[in-house]
N, C-alpha and C positions, 0 to 999 in steps of 0.2 A: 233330261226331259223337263225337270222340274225350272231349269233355267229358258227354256225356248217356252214353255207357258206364261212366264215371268217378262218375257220382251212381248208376248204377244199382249199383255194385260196393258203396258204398258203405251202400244199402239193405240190398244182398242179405245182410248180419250181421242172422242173429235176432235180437242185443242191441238194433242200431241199429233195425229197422226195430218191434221192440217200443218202443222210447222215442219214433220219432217219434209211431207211436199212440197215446201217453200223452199227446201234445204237441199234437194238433190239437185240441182246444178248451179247451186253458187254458195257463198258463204254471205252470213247476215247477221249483225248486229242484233241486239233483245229489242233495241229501240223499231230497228227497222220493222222485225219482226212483229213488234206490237202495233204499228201502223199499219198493216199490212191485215192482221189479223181483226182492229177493230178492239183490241183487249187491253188492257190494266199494264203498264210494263211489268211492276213486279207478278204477277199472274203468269206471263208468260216465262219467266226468270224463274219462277215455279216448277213450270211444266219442264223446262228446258235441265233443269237440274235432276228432275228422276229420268228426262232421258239419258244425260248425262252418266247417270250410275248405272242404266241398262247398255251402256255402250252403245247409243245408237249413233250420236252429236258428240263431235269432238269438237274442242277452242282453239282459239288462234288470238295472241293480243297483234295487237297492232296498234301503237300509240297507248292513249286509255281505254280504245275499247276494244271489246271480247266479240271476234267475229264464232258464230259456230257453222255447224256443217255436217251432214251425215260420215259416219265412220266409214264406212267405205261402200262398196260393189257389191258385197252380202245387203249391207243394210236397203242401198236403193233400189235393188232387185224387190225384196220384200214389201218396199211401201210402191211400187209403180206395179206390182203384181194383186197388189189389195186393190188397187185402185180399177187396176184392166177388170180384176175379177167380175168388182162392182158394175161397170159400165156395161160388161156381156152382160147381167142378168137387167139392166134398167132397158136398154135400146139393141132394134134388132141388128144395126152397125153399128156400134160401139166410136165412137170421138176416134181413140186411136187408130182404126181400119179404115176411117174415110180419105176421101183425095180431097187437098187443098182446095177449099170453097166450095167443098159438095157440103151439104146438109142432113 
């Protein structure tokens, strides 16, 4: 239990749980990711190393740089599941339940 508190803390940073988003369906460089994000590269080379140790991001070299990526099908269930959560309680159709170009 004391380790599934420990993954959830490590979500609960808007940085982290913005990059794991960016990370469920493709892999991304730090640099990518800090364009993307608007942030400091190292700041995010930060965030990415304590997910890193939660196992959430695994690495990939490629050349000189370091693609990451979420661990697997546990992890992107978990951040697309915070995310559905969030959206049921903001809007009464939730983004995910709409038809392409409804509103």
């Amino acid at each position: 239990m004391t380790l599934a508190v420990e993954v959830l803390r490590v979500l609960a940073d808007p940085t982290r749980l913005q990059l794991a988003g960016l990370l469920l369906d493709e892999e991304r460089s730090v640099s990518e990711l800090a364009a993307a994000l608007g942030k400091p590269t190292p700041a995010v080379s930060q965030h990415l190393a304590k997910m890193r140790m939660a196992r959430l991001v695994i690495t990939r070299k490629q050349g000189t740089s370091v693609l990451y990526r979420v661990e697997n099908d546990h992890v992107r269930q978990l951040v697309t599941d915070a995310i559905g959560h969030v959206e049921h309680l903001l809007d009464d159709v939730p983004a995910h339940h709409r038809v392409a170009g409804e509103s």
